[in-house]
C-alpha positions in Angstrom: 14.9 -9.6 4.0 18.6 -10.3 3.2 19.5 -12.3 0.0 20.9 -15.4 0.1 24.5 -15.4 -1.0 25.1 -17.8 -3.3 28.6 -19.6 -2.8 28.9 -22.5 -5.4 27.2 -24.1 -8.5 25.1 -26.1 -6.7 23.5 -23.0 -4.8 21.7 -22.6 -8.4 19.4 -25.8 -7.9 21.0 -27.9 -10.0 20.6 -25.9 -13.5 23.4 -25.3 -15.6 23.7 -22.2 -18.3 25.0 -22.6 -21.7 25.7 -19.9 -24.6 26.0 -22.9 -26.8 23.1 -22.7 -29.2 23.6 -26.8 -30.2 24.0 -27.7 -26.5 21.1 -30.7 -25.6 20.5 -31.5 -21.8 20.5 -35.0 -20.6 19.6 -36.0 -17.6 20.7 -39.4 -17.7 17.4 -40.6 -17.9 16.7 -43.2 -21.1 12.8 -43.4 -22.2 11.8 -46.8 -20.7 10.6 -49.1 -23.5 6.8 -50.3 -22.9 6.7 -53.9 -22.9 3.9 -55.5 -25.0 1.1 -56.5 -23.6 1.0 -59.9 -23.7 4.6 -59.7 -21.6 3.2 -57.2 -19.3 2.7 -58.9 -15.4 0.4 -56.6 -13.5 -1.5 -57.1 -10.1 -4.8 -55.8 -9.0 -5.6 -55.5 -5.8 -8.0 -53.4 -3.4 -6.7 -50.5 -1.3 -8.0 -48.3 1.8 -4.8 -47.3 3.6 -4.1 -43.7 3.8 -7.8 -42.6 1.7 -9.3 -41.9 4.4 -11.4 -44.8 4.7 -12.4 -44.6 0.8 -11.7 -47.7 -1.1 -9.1 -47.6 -4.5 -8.4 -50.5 -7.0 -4.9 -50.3 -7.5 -2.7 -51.8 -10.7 1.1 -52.6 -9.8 4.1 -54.0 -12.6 2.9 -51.7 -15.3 6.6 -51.5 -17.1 6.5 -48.6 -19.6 7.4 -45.3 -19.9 4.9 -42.6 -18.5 2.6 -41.7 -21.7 1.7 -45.3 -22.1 0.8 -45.4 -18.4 -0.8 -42.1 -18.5 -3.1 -43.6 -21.6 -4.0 -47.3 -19.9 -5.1 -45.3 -16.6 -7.4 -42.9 -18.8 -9.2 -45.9 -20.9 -9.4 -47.5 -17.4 -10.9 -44.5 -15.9 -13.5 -43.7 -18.6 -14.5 -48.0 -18.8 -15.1 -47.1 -14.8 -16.7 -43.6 -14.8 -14.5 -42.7 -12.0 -11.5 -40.6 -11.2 -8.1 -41.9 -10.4 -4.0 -41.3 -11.4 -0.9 -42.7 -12.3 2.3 -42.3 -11.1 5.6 -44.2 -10.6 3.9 -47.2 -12.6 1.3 -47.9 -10.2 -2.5 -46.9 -11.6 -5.1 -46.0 -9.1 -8.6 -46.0 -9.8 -11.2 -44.8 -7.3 -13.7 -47.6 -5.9 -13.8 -51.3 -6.1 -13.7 -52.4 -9.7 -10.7 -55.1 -9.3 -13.3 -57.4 -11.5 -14.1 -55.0 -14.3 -10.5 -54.0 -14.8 -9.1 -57.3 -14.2 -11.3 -58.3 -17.5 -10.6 -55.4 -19.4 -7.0 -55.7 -19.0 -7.1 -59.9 -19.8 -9.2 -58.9 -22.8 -6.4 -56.7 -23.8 -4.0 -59.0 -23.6 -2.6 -58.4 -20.6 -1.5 -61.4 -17.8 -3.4 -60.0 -14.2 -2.8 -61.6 -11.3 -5.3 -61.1 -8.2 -4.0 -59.8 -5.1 -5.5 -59.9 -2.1 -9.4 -60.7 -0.9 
């Protein structure tokens, strides 16, 4: 197999190689500030599209960086018994428990609308 030849910078994927021992690498990206909870907006709602058929309670409007996300989606999780995930500020929790959640999060603090059904 031939190797690709590599004509330009970008050929690397992006990374760039320092010999600067004080050099720091940012990506442009700031750490997004997690709202308090009493200022947080979310919406619950009930999803089956592309599950196969299987039914998810989905959160949306979580704004926060991706720990704090990370951390609701686990105590959410573990007050369920079920498995789920977070990703791109959206937490998704396996079954229907739009009620349960919908109280935890109130109790917390949170303002949850209901979406849907």
């Amino acid at each position: 197999m031939a190797k690709k030849k590599m004509n330009s910078l970008e050929d690397l994927g992006g990374f760039v190689f320092s010999t600067n021992d004080d050099f720091e690498f940012d990506n442009g990206e700031e750490q997004q500030e997690t709202l308090p909870n009493n200022e947080q907006r979310l919406e619950a709602y009930i999803d089956k599209k592309n599950r196969g058929g299987k039914v998810a309670t989905v959160i949306k409007g979580f704004e926060g960086n991706d720990d704090d996300l990370k951390a609701l989606a686990k105590r959410l999780k573990t007050l369920c018994g079920v498995g789920g995930s977070a990703k791109d500020g959206d937490i998704i929790i396996q079954g229907n428990f739009r009620d349960k959640i919908m109280d935890f999060l109130t109790k917390e603090g949170y303002k949850v609308k209901r979406v849907g059904g």
